[in-house]
Structure formats: C-alpha cells, structure tokens
C-alpha positions as CSV (number, residue, x, y, z in Angstrom):
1,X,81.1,22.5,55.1
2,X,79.0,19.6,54.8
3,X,75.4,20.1,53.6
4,X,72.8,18.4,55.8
5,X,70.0,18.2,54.1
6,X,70.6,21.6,52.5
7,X,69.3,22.8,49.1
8,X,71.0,21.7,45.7
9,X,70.1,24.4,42.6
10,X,70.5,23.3,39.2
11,X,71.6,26.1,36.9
12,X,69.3,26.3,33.7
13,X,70.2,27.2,30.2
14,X,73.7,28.8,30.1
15,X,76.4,30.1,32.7
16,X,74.7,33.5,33.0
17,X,71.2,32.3,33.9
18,X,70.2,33.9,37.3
19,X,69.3,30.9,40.0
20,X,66.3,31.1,42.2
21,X,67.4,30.8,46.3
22,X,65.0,32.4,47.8
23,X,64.5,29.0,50.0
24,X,67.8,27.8,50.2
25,X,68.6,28.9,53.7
26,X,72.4,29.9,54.6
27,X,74.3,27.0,53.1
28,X,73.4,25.7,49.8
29,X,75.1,23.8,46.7
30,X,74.6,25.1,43.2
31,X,75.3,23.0,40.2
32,X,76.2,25.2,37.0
33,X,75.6,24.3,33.6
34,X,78.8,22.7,31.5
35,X,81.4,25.5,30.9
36,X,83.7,26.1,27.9
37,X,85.3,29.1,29.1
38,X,88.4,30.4,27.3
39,X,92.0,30.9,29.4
40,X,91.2,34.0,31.1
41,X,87.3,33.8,30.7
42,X,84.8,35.3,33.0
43,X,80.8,34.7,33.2
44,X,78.9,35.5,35.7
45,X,74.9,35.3,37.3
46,X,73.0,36.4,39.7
47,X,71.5,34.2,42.8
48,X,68.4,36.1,44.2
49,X,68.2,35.5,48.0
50,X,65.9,37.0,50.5
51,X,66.8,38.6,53.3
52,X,70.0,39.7,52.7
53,X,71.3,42.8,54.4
54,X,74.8,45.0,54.4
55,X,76.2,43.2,57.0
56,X,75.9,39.5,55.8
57,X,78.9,37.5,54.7
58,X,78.5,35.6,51.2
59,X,81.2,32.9,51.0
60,X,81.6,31.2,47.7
61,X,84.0,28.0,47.0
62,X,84.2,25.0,44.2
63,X,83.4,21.9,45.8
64,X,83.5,20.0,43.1
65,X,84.8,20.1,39.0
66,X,83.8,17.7,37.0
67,X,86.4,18.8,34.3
68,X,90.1,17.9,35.1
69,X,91.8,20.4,36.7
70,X,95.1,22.3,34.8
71,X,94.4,19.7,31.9
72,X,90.8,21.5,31.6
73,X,91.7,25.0,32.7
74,X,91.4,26.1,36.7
75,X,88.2,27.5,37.7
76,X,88.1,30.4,40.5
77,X,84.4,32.0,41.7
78,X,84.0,34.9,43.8
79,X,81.0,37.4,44.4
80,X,79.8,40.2,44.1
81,X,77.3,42.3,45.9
82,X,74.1,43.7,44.4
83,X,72.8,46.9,44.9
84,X,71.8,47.5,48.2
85,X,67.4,45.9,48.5
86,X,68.2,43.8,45.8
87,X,68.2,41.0,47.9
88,X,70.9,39.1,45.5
89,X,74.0,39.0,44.4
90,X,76.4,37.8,41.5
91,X,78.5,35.0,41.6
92,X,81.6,35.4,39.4
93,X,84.0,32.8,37.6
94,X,87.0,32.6,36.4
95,X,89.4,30.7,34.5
96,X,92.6,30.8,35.6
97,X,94.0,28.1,33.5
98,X,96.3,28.6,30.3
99,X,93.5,26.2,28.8
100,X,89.8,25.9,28.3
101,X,87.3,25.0,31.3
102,X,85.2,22.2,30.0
103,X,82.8,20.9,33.1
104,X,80.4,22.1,35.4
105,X,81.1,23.3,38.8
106,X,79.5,23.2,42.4
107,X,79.8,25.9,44.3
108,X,79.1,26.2,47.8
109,X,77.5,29.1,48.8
110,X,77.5,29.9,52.7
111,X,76.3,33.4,54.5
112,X,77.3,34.3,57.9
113,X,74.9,36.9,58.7
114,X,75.7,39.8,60.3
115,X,73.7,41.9,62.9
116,X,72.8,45.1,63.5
C-alpha cells in the first residue's frame, strides 16, 4: 500500500503509549518508539480511531525495521479489537526472534470498512 499523502504518527514515550488517530483516515503509518524486546516479548498500545464499527477490517503490517532482522530478533504485530464504542483498538507485537528486537518499527495500519 503506498501512502499518498496519508498521516505518519510518532509514538511517544515507550512502546505501550496509546497513539492519537482520530484524523488519520483509513490508511496511515505509525512510527513506534525504539524497542528492546526480549526473544518471545510482547508490548502492546492502543490507537484510538473514530468511527470504527463491528464490521470494519483493521489490517496491521511492518513496513519497515530499522533493527536487522534475525540478527536483531523478528518483529510480528497484530490487533486486537476494543470493546465494542471504544472507537479503538490495540495493536500488538511480537518478537519472534531467538534474539532481542533493538529498533523501531512502522507499521501500516489500513481499515476496509464494512457496511451495514
């Protein structure tokens, strides 16, 4: 997916700091802070959205590492829905490498809404 002129989100403080998209439209790019995340690690944080409903697609993928994959472990993300009104939901990571994650990530976010 290639972002024309979509929105980029910065990540603040630490890998579990919620992001705001309330503005971000349906494809966006967010920038995490650096991770050190263990072999096996998992972190986690919430991206606040409006106008989500039950029938909308969230669709997360890495787009880019900055760490070196295998030699800096091998980051997965997936979501998670919020409770239903929240309007957000959590975007999970994981190391899947046998060694630490050391780099940020950006993720690609994309929602196919669904109707009703």
């Amino acid at each position: 997916i290639k972002i024309n002129g979509g929105t980029s989100i910065t990540q603040l403080t630490s890998p579990s700091t919620a992001v705001d998209a309330t503005t971000a439209g349906d494809v966006f790019k967010i920038t995490t802070v650096s991770l050190s995340m263990a072999s096996g690690g998992f972190d986690s944080f919430i991206v606040n959205l409006a106008e989500l409903n039950e029938y909308d697609n969230i669709i997360v993928s890495i787009a880019y590492y900055t760490g070196t994959f295998v030699t800096n472990g091998i980051p997965q993300v997936a979501t998670q829905w919020m409770i239903a009104g929240a309007d957000a939901f959590r975007v999970c990571m994981f190391n899947a490498g046998t060694t630490p994650l050391a780099g940020s990530l950006d993720i690609t976010v994309s929602i196919i809404r669904g109707g009703v």
